[in-house]
C-alpha positions as CSV (number, residue, x, y, z in Angstrom):
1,X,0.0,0.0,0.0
2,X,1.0,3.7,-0.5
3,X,2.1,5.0,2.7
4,X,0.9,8.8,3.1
5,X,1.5,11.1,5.4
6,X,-1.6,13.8,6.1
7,X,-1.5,17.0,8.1
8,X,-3.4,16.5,11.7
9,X,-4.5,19.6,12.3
10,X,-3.7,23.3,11.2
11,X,-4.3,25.7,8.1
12,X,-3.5,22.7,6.0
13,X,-5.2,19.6,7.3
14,X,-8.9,20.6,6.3
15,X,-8.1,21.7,2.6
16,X,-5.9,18.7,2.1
17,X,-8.8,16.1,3.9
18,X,-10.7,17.5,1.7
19,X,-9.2,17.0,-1.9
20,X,-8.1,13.9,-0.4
21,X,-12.0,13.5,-0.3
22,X,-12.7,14.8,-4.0
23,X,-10.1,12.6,-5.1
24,X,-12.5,9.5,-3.9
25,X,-9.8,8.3,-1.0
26,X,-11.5,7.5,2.1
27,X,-11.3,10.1,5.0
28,X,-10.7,9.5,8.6
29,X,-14.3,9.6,10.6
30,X,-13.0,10.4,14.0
31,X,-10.5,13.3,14.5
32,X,-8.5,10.9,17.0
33,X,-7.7,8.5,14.7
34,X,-3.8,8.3,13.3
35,X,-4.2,5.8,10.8
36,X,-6.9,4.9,7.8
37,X,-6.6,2.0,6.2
38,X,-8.7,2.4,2.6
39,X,-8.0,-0.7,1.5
40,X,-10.1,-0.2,-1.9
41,X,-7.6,2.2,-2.9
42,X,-4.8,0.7,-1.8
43,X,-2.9,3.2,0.4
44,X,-2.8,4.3,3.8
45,X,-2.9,7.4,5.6
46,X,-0.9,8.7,8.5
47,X,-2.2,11.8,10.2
48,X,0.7,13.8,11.3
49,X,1.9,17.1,12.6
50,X,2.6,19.1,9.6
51,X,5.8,19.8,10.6
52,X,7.1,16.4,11.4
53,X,5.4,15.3,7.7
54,X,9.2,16.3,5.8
55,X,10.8,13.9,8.4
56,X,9.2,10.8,8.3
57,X,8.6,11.2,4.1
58,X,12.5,11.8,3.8
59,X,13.5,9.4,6.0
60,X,11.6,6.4,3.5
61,X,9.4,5.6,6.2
62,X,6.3,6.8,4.8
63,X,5.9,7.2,1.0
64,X,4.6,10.6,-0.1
65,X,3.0,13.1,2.6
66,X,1.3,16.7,2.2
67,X,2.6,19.9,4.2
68,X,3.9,23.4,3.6
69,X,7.1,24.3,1.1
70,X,7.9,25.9,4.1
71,X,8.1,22.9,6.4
72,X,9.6,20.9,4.1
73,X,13.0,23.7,3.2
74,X,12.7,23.9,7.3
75,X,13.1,20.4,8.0
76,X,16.0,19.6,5.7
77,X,15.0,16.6,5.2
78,X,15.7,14.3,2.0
79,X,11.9,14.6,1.0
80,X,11.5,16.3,-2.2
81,X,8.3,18.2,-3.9
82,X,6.1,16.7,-6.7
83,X,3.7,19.6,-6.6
84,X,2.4,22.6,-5.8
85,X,-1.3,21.7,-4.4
86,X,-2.5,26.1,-5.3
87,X,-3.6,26.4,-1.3
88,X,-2.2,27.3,2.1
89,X,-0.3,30.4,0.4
90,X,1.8,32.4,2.4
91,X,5.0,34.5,1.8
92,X,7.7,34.7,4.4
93,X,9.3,38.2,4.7
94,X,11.9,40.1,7.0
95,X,10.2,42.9,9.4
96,X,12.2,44.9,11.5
97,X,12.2,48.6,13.2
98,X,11.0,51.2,11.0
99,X,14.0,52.6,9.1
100,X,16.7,50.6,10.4
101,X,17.1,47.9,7.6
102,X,16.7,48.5,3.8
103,X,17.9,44.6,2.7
104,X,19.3,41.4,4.2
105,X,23.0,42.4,4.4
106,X,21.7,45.0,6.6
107,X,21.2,42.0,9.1
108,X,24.9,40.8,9.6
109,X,25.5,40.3,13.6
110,X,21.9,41.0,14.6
111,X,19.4,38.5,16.5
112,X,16.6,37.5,14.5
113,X,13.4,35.5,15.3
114,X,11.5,33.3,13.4
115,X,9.7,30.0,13.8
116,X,11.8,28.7,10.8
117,X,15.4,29.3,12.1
118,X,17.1,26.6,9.4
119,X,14.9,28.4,6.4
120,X,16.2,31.9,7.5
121,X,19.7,30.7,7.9
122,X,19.9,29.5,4.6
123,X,18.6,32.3,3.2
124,X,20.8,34.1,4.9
125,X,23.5,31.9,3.9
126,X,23.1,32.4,0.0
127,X,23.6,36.4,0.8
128,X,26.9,35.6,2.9
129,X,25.4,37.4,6.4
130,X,25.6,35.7,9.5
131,X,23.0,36.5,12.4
132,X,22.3,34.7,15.6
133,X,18.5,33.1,15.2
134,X,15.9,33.2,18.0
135,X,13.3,30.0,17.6
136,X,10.3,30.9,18.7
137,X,6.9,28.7,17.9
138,X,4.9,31.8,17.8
139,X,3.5,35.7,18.1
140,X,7.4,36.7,16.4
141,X,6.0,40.5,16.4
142,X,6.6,41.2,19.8
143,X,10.2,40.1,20.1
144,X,11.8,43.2,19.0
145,X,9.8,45.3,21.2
146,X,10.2,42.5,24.3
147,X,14.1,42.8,23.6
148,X,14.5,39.4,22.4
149,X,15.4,40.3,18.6
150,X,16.4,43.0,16.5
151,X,14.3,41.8,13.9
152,X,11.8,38.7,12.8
153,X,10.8,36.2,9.6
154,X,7.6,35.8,9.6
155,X,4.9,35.1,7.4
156,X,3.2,38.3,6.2
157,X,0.0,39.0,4.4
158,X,-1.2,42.7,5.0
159,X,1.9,43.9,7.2
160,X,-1.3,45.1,9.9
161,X,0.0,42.6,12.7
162,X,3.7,44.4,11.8
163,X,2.7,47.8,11.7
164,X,0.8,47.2,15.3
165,X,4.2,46.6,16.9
166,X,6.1,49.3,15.0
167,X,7.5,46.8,12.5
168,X,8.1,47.3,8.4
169,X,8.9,44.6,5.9
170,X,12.2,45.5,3.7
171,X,14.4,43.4,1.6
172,X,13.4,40.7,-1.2
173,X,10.7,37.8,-0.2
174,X,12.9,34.6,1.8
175,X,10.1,32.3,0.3
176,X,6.7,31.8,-1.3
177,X,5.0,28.9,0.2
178,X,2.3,26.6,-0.3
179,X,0.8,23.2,0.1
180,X,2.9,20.8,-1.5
181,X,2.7,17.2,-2.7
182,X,6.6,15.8,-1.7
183,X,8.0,12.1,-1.9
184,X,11.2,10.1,-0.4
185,X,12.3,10.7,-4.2
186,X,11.0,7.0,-5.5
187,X,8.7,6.0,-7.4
188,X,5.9,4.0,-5.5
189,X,3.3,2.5,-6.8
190,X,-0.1,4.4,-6.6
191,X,2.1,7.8,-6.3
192,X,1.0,8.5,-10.3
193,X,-2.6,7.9,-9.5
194,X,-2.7,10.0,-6.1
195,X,-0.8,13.0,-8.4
196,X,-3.4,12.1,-10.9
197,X,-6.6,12.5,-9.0
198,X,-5.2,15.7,-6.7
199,X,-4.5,17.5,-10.6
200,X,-8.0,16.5,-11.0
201,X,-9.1,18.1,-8.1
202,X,-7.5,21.0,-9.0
203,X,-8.5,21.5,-12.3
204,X,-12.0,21.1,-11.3
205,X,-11.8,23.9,-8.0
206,X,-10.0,26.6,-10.8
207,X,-12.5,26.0,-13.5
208,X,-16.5,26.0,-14.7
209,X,-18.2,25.2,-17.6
210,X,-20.3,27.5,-19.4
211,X,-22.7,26.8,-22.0
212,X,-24.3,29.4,-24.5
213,X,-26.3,29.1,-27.5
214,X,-25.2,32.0,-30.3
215,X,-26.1,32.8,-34.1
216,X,-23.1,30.8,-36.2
217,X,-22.8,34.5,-37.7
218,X,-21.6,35.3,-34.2
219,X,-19.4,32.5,-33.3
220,X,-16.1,33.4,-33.8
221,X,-16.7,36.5,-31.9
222,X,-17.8,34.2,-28.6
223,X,-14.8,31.9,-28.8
224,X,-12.2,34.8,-29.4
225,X,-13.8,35.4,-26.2
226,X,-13.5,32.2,-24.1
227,X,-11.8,29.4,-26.4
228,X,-11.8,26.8,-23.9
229,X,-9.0,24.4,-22.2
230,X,-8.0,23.3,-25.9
231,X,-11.4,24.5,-28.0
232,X,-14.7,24.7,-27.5
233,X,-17.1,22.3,-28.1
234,X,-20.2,23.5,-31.1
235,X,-22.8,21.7,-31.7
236,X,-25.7,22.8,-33.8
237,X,-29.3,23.7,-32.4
238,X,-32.5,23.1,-34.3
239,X,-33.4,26.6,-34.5
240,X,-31.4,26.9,-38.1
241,X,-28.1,29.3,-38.0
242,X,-28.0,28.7,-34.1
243,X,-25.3,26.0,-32.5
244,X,-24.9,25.6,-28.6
245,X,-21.2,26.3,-27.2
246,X,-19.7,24.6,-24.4
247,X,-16.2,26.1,-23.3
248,X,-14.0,25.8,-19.6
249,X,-12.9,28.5,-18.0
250,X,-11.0,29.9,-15.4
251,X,-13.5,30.3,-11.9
252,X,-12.2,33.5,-11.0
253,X,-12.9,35.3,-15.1
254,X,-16.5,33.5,-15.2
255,X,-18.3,36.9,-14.8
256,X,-16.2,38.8,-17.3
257,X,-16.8,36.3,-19.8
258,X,-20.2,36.3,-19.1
259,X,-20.7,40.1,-19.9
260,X,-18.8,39.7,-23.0
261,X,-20.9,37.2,-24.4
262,X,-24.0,38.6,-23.6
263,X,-21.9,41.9,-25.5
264,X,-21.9,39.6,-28.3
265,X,-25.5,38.2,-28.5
266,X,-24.9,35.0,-26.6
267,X,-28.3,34.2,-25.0
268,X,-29.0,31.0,-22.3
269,X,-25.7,31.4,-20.7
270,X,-24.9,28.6,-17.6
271,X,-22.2,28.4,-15.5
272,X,-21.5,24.8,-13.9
273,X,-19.2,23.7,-11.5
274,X,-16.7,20.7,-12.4
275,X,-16.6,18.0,-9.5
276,X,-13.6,16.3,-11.2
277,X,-11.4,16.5,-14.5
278,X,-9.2,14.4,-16.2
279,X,-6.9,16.2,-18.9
């Protein structure tokens, strides 16, 4: 069986349960339990702490596992990523005093704390500065002002958590993170159809399909408009020098594309979701 290692609990353990769920593996049914056995598919799940999930997948006892890009450059371990997954986003910057830094060789000597000492060291590394690294688990933002750093890494989305403790980001990004898909670096059976059935589930959360009938006089108009994944599918209506259009698009363009046609004399224009996709 494939051995897999899921996230417990934490941003990423209810988005990843549930593609795991879309892609038709069976799901655990009591939060306690720390291993499913779904025998129909052949695999087995291991419900870990995300950041333990790099260690056991590098270290060949378990065969492919899902946590953060972050975790995994953290953990040095010998896992390595298949795949982005697209969720659990995050970008890890450096904050410190207002004015004092402008980029990372300004941080040579200073204390710095972070939650991901071993990713901040080598990023640090690659620019040639040393700094001594404070680990803390959590609430980074409030060293500087407690005394405990001169500056943090920390994972920032608006900067408002920052700003609150008289804190600016400088410098370029240390990483953007996601979910991730990683492996021991084999190839175990099963690991093509699990990558298979999580692009599925992918494809099927970015896109819809929409359907439109349109005069054939207007046609290429509509598909310059939305051509679909490779083309669109035309098939002709009864009504004579009408045909009905089925294309895919992207989720987040569905309403622009809608206006357009409608600009163009599309009329009966649906939008449906995609529960899974194979392309």
């Amino acid at each position: 069986m494939l051995k897999i290692a899921v996230p417990n609990k934490g941003s990423l353990a209810e988005t990843a349960a549930w593609m795991l769920d879309e892609a038709g593996y069976r799901g655990r049914r009591d939060g306690k339990e720390l291993i499913v056995v779904d025998a129909r598919n052949e695999v087995e799940f291991f419900f870990l702490r995300p950041r333990d999930i790099a260690t056991y997948v590098g270290s060949g006892a378990l065969d492919v596992g899902i946590t953060g890009r972050d975790l995994l450059l953290d953990s040095r371990s010998d896992a390595v990523e298949v795949e982005g997954l697209g969720f659990a986003r995050s970008t890890f910057r450096f904050a410190g005093p207002a004015g004092r830094f402008q980029s990372a060789a300004d941080l040579q000597g200073v204390r710095i704390a972070s939650s991901y000492t071993t990713l901040v060291e080598d990023h640090l590394a690659e620019h040639g500065v040393t700094a001594e690294l404070v680990r803390l688990d959590g609430a980074v933002e409030s060293s500087v002002r407690l005394g405990v750093a001169d500056a943090v890494a920390d994972v920032v989305e608006t900067g408002a958590t920052l700003r609150a403790q008289g804190l600016e980001v400088f410098g370029d990004p240390i990483l953007t993170s996601e979910a991730v898909l990683i492996s021991n670096g084999g190839s175990p059976e099963g690991l093509t159809r699990l990558k298979r059935r999580l692009d599925g589930v992918m494809v099927a959360r970015d896109y819809v399909l929409v359907d439109y009938d349109i005069e054939r006089s207007r046609l290429d108009a509509a598909i310059g408009i939305a051509r679909g994944f490779e083309s669109a599918t035309v098939s002709p209506l009864q009504r004579e020098g009408w045909v009905a259009v089925r294309v895919m698009v992207r989720r987040d363009d569905t309403n622009q594309i809608m206006d357009a046609l409608d600009d163009v004399g599309a009329t009966a224009i649906i939008v449906s979701r995609i529960h899974a996709a194979r392309l």
